[in-house]
N, C-alpha and C positions, 0 to 999 in steps of 0.2 A: 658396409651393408648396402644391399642395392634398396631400389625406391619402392618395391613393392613391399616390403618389409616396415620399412620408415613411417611410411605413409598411415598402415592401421596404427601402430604406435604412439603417433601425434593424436590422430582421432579418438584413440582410448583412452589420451594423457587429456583433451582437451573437454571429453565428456564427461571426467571424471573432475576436472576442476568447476564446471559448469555445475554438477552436483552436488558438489560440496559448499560451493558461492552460495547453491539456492538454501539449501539445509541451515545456514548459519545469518542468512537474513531478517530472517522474523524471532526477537528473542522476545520482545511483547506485541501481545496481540490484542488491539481494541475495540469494542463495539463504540459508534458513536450514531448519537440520534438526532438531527436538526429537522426544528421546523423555522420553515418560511413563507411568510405570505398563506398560510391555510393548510400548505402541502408541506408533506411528512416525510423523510427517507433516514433511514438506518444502511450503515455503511460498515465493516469490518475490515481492518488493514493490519499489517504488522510493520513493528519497527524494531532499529536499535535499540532504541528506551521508547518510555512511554509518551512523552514528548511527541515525540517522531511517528508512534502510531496514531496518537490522536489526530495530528495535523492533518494526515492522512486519511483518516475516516471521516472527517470531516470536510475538507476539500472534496471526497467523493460524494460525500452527501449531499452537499452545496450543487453538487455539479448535476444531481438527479432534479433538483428542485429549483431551479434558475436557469435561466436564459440572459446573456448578456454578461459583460463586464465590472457593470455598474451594480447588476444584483447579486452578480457571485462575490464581489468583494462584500457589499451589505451582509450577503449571510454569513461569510464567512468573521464576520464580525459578532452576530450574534452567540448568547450563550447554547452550549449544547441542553437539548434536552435530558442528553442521557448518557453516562460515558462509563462503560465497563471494561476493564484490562486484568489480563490476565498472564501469566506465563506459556 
């Protein structure tokens, strides 16, 4: 086969695995609600399990309502306000 041939091939095989990674990464999806210090943020992530969504909506949460090292580990310590999963 010459390379003009190969080459769409690859690209078609390579966007088709890129779509298929993305479709099968989020099997639960969570809302989570933290407050810190006053301020408020809800954050939605998906994950393998639920675990892995929450951590994640929460570290984004954390991340909307802190500055620093010091406070994102603080919040991140805190209970969530509010934590909804779903499939």
């Amino acid at each position: 086969m010459n390379k003009k041939r190969i080459l769409p091939i690859i690209f078609l095989a390579f966007v088709a695995f890129v779509i298929y990674s993305t479709m099968s990464l989020g099997k639960v999806t969570c809302t989570v609600c933290i407050e810190y210090q006053g301020a408020e943020a809800c954050r939605t992530a998906s994950g393998e399990d639920r675990e892995s969504a929450v951590r994640t909506a929460t570290e984004n949460a954390c991340a909307q309502v802190t500055s620093g090292m010091s406070n994102t580990r603080n919040c991140l310590q805190q209970p969530p306000v509010s934590v909804e999963c779903g499939d």
